[in-house]
N, C-alpha and C positions, 0 to 999 in steps of 0.2 A: 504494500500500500504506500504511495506517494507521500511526503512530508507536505503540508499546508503553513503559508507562513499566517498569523494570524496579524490583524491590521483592527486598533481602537482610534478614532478621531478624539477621542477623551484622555488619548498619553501621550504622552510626548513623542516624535520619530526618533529615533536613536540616531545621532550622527557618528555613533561607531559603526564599526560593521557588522550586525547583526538583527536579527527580528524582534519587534515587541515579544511573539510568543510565537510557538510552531505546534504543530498537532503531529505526530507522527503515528500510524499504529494505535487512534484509538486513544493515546494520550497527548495530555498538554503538558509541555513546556516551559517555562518563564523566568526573567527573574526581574524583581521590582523592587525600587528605590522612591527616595520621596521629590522625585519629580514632579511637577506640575505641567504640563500642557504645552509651555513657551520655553519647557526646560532649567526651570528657576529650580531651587533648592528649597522645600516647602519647611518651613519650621527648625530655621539654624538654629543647634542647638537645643532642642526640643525633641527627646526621645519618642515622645506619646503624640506628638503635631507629625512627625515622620514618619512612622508606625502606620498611623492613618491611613497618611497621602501612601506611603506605599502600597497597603493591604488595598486602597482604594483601586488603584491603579490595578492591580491583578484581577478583583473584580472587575472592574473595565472589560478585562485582558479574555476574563472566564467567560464573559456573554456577551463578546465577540465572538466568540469560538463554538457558542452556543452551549455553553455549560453554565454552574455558578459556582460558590464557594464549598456547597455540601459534594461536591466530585473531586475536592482535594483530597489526595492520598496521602504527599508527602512535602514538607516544610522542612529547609535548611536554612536555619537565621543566623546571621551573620552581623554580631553585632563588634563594635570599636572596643567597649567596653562591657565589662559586664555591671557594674553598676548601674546600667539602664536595663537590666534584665528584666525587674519587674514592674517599672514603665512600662518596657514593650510588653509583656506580660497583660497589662491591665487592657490596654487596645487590641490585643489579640484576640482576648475574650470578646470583644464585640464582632468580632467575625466570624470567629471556629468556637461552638460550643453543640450543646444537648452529644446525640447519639452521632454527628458525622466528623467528630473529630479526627485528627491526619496524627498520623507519628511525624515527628520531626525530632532536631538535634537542633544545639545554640553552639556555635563556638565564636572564637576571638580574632577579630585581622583588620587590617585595615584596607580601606578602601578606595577607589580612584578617584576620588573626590574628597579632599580632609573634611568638610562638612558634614559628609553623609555619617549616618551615627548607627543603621542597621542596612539590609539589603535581605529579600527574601526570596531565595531557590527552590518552585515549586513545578511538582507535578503532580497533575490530575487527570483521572480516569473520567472519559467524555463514551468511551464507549466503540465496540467495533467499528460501528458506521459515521463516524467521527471523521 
């Protein structure tokens, strides 16, 4: 089955080289930062104003692709620090909760942008016909 790139008018265009998100096989792809739209930096300094814009963004990202947040499988956060652990923590809960929660992992790095303060590596099951 062919890879699809996927395309949100509500994220930013990447001017690296790469896709907002890609479908391959039935799943999705992505990784999201706290971009905003014009490519601004949403909430310097602001683990839970980041947090947001990012998870926002991926949902964007999900129903472009025709999925939502309950077809997230798996979540790799990438935070600066972990002292915003449970900032990002508290915004997370308004996205991923009840019975469709994803495994994921948190580790420590830095990131291509010194302002950015998380980054989140996700894939999600959209389904054979995907």
């Amino acid at each position: 089955m062919p890879k699809k790139t996927v395309f949100s008018p509500l994220v930013v265009t990447p001017t690296n080289p790469h896709a907002q998100a890609t479908v391959a096989g039935g799943h999705f792809y992505a990784a999201t930062v706290s971009l905003d739209v014009q490519g601004k930096i949403v909430g310097v300094g602001d683990i839970r104003a980041q947090t947001r814009q990012a998870l926002t963004n991926l949902k964007h990202l999900l129903e472009a692709a025709g999925g939502s947040m309950d077809d997230v499988a798996r979540v790799m956060i990438y935070l600066t620090d972990m002292r915003y652990f449970a900032g990002m923590n508290e915004v997370y809960r308004e996205f991923f909760f009840g019975d469709s929660l994803p495994s994921r992992a948190t580790v420590t790095g830095s990131m291509g942008m010194p302002e950015l303060l998380v980054e989140f590596d996700v894939i999600a099951w959209l389904g054979p016909d995907a």
